[in-house]
C-alpha positions in Angstrom: 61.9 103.4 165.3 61.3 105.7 162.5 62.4 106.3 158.7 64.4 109.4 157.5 62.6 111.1 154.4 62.9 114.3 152.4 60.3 115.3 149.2 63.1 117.1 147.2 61.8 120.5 147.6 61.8 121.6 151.0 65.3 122.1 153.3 64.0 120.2 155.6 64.0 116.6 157.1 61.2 114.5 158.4 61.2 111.3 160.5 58.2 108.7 159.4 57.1 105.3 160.3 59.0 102.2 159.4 56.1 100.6 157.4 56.3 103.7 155.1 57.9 102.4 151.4 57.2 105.8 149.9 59.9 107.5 147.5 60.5 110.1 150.3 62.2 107.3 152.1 64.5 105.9 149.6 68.0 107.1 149.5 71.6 106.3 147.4 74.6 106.7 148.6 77.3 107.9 146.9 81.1 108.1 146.9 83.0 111.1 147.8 86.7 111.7 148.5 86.9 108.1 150.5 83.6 109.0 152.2 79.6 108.7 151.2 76.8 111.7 149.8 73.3 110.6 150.7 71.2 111.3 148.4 67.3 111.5 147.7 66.9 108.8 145.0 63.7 110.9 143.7 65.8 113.9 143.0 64.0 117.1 143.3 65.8 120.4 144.2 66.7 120.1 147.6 67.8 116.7 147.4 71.1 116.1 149.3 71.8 115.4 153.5 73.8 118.4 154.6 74.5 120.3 157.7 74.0 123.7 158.4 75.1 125.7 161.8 71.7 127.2 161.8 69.0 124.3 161.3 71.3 121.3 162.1 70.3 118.7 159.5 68.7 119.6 156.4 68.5 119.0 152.6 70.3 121.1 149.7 70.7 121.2 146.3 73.2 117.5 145.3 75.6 120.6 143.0 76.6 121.3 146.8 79.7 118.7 147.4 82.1 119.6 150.3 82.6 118.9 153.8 79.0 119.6 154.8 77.8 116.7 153.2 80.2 114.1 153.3 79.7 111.2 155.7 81.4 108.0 156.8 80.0 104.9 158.5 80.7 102.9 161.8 79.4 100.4 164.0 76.0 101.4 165.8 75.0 100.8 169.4 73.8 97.4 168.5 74.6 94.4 165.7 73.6 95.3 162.2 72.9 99.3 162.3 75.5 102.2 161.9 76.2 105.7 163.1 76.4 108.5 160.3 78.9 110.6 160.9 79.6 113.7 158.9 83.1 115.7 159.4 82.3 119.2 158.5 84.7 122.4 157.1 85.6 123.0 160.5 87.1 119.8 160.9 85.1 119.0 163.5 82.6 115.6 163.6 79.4 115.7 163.7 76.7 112.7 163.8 72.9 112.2 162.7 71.0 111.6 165.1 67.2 111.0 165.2 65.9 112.3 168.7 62.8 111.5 171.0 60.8 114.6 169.5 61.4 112.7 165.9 63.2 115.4 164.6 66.3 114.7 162.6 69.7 116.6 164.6 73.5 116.6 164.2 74.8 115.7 167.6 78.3 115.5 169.1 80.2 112.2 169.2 79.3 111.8 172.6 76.5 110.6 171.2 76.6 107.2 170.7 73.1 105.3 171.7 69.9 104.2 169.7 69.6 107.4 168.3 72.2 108.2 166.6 72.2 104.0 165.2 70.4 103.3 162.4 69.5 100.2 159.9 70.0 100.5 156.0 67.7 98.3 154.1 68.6 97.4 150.9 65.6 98.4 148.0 64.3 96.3 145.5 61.8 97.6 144.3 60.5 98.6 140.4 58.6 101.7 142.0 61.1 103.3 143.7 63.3 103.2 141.1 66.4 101.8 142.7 67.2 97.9 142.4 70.3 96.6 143.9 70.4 93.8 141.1 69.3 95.0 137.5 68.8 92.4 134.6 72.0 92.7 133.5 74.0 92.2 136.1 73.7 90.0 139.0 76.2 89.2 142.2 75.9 85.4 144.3 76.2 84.0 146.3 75.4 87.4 148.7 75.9 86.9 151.6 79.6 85.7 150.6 82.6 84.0 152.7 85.6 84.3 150.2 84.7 83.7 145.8 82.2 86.1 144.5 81.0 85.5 141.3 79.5 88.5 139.2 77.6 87.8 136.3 77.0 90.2 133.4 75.0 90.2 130.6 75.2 92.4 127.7 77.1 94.3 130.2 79.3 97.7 129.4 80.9 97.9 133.2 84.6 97.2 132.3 85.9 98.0 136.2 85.1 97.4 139.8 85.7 98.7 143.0 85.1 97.6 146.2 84.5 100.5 149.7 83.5 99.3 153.1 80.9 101.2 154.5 83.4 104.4 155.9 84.0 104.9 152.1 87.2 103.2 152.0 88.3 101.6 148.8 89.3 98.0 149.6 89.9 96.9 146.3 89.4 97.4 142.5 90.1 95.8 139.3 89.0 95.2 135.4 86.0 93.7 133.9 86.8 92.2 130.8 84.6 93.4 127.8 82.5 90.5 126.3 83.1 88.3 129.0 79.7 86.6 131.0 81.0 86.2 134.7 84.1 87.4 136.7 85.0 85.9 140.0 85.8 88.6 143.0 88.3 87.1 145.9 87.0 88.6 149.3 88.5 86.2 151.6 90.7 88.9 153.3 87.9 90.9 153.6 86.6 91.3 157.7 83.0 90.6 158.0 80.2 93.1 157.5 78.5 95.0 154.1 80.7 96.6 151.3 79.5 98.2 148.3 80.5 97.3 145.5 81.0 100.2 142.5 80.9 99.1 138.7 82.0 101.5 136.2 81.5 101.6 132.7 82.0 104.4 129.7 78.1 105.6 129.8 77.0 104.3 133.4 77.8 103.2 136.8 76.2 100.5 139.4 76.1 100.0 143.2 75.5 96.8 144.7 75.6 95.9 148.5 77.6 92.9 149.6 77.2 91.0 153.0 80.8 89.5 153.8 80.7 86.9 156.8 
């Protein structure tokens, strides 16, 4: 098994070992048009996944938002990992794949083995940083089965939204300003991880939530 990285500058990606906590290896994902960016959470020039006809899978510049970049999420080859997908100007799909050489590819959809599955493990971590719970907000209990119960403190987010992992919105709704804890019904929710988006007037927060 090996970990996807990128050092911001160069076009290109590299595969590295799994015990590797480096800031190469640390990514967000963000929301875009009901589907996900991914993102180097160091930054640096070159610092969003793309695809290009000529070099397969590389890195550009995050201004670059369109169909090369935009990626959606579904069940791997086995429990817990997920198949990146990326549906491209051509309209045609296209899926990340990491191959025996360790070289980072976009394959066809017939595709559909180790390879092209991978894990996404949540950071917490003050060097990287990205935390999935900051001080002032925090989410329990996580893993959930139907009530979740955010609590804020000295919190500006006044609105929520919920995606599954294909970047579907599931759900949204207020956060009412001065208020300590608001309670989140997911008991129609199927089981698997969400992310849950908090949105304020000067900032915005992602949180990853394990349904069961």
């Amino acid at each position: 098994n090996l970990r996807i990285a990128a050092d911001g500058q160069s076009t290109s990606l590299y595969t590295t070992s799994m015990s590797s906590t480096e800031p190469n290896v640390v990514w967000q994902f963000r929301s875009a048009n009901g589907l996900w960016h991914i993102d180097r959470n160091g930054g640096g020039i070159n610092s969003r996944i793309t695809y290009l006809i000529s070099s397969n899978a590389a890195m550009a510049e995050q201004s670059l938002s369109n169909g090369t970049n935009q990626f959606g999420f579904t069940a791997g080859a086995t429990e817990g990992t997920y198949m990146i997908s990326l549906w491209n100007q051509t309209d045609s799909i296209y899926r990340l794949q990491v191959g025996s050489d360790g070289k980072v590819n976009m394959v066809n959809l017939d595709n559909q083995g180790q390879s092209e599955s991978f894990t996404i493990t949540e950071v917490n971590d003050q060097n990287t940083g990205l935390q999935e719970v900051h001080d002032q907000v925090s989410v329990y209990p996580n893993p959930v089965t139907d009530k979740l119960i955010l609590r804020l403190t000295d919190s500006d987010y006044n609105q929520y939204t919920l995606y599954n992992l294909s970047g579907k919105q599931i759900q949204s709704g207020t956060i009412n300003s001065g208020g300590n804890f608001k309670v989140i019904d997911l008991s129609g929710c199927l089981s698997g991880v969400y992310v849950l988006r908090l949105t304020g007037d000067l900032r915005t927060q992602t949180l990853k939530i394990m349904v069961n």
